[in-house]
C-alpha positions, 0 to 999 in steps of 0.5 A: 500500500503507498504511503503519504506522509502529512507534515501538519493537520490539514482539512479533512477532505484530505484526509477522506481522499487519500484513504478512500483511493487505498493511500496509507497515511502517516500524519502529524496532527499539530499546527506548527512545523516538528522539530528538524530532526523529527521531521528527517526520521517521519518522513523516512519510507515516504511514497508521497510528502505533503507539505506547507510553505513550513516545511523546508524541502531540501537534500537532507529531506530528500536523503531521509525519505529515500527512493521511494519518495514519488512527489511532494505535493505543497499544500499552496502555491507557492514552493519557494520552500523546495528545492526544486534542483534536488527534487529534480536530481531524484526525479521526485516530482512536486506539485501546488495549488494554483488558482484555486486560492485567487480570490480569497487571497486578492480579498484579503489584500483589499482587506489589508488596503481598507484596514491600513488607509482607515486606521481601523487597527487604532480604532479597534485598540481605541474601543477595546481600551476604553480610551475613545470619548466620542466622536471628533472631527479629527480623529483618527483621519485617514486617506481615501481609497475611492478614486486614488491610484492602486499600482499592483507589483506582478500580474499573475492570477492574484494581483489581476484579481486584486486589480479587477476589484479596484474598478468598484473603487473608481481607481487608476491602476498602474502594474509593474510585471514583465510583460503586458498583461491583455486582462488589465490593459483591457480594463485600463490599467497601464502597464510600467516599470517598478520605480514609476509604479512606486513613485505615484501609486498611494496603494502599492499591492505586492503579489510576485512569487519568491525568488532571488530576483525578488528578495528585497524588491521592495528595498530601502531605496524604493521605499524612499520613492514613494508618497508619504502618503503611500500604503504598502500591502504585502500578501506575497511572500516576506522576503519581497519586502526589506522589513528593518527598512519598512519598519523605519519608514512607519516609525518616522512617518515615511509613508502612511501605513502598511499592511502585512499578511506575510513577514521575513522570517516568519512567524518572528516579527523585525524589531520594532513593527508589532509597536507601531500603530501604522500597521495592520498585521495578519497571521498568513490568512491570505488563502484561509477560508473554508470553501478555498482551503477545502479546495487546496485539499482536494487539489492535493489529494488529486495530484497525491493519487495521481502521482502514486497510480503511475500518472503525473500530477495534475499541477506539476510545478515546472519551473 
């Protein structure tokens, strides 16, 4: 019988697939990665790994699941956590979720740009302790959303979700990618290099998968480029972002505000940030809803079954 090793507890309709296809499931039911060492010994034997973006895949892990090892099939989209040369010199095969966690993630990134331009992370701490006195015609004034510029860095699936949402906001939209994407021209939105988008955008949207090229896209030096009226949302990936640089900007009033679903080195937060009131933080909740995470595990346990009934994986990561 192939066996699956699950590195975290993920939905049950993972769970459900897998022994419903005769799929032998070794699983550790916590929420937070294991330790190195025992990750190495429980995946020893494996036919299939599931993982999540915690789970770094790499030659040590690979060594310890042994040639049976088939597929890694990572529990989301992005897979900057595998080693992908490693997987390849093995023919282990590896496999993501695309697509079906667009909209939960471009609605979480409007989530971000409503809380951060509407300081609604003061007016929540304001309320809870017990320091608002009433209304006040200066209190806590934010920035307007409807109608300003929204520049969206990368045009895949998820930035053109979240620049489609924007016509309800009457906004220009400006995107930074490689090419020409035909969706946002057609609505409008032009196309420009990273430094004109960071320079006039009042919201700037990140949305690029981690890769070398895009550590620290968002450097010190561009955000010195922006408004001082800009607000940064990251739901991509941390590294995108230089945090000790960003964390200077909030604190000395650089830019307006900022809003975070993903960090550096997370979940560790750089010094300094979890003190300002200029910044909305989230927990990585981008894809959490039940119906996209239920379809993340479908998908995975489709891409498991595939892998382990001699087929290829129905999202195979190619690049």
């Amino acid at each position: 019988m192939p066996r699956a090793i699950l590195t975290r507890r993920f939905p049950p309709a993972l769970v459900e697939q897998l022994t419903a296809a005769g799929i032998d499931i070794t699983r550790h039911n916590g929420d937070e990665p294991m330790p190195r060492a025992g990750r190495l010994e429980f995946v020893c034997g494996a036919d299939a790994i599931v993982t999540t973006i915690n789970d770094r895949v790499d030659d040590g892990l690979l060594d310890a699941a042994g040639d049976s090892l088939k597929l890694v099939a990572n529990f989301g989209v992005g897979y900057d956590n595998i080693d992908l040369d490693a997987c390849r010199a093995r023919g282990v095969l590896v496999s993501n979720t695309p697509g079906v966690l667009t909209d939960a993630t471009a609605d979480l990134a409007w989530t971000l740009i409503l809380m951060a331009a509407r300081r609604a992370v003061e007016g929540e701490r304001m309320v809870r302790g017990g320091e608002w006195r009433g209304w006040a015609p200066t209190q806590l004034v934010g920035v307007d959303v409807t109608g300003a510029t929204l520049g969206v860095v990368g045009a895949g699936r998820i930035g053109c979700a979240v620049a489609r949402r924007a016509a309800g906001f009457h906004m220009t939209v400006l995107y930074a990618h490689p090419r020409n994407q035909p969706e946002l021209d057609r609505i409008g939105a032009q196309h420009v290099d990273i430094d004109q988008l960071v320079a006039e955008a009042d919201i700037i949207s990140l949305h690029v998968p981690m890769r070398p090229e895009t550590h620290h896209l968002i450097s010190r030096e561009r955000i010195a480029q922006m408004k001082r009226t800009a607000i940064l949302i990251n739901t991509a990936r941390g590294p995108v972002v230089d945090e000790a640089a960003l964390v200077d900007a909030l604190r000395e009033r650089r830019i307006f505000a900022a809003g975070l679903d993903v960090y550096e080195n997370e979940p560790r937060l750089a010094p300094g940030l979890v003190e300002l009131h200029n910044v909305a933080l989230l927990p990585h909740l981008g894809s959490a809803t039940e119906g996209t995470r239920t379809k993340m595990a479908e998908m995975v346990a489709a891409n498991v079954i595939a892998a382990l009934s001699g087929k290829p994986p129905l999202n195979p990561v190619t690049a």
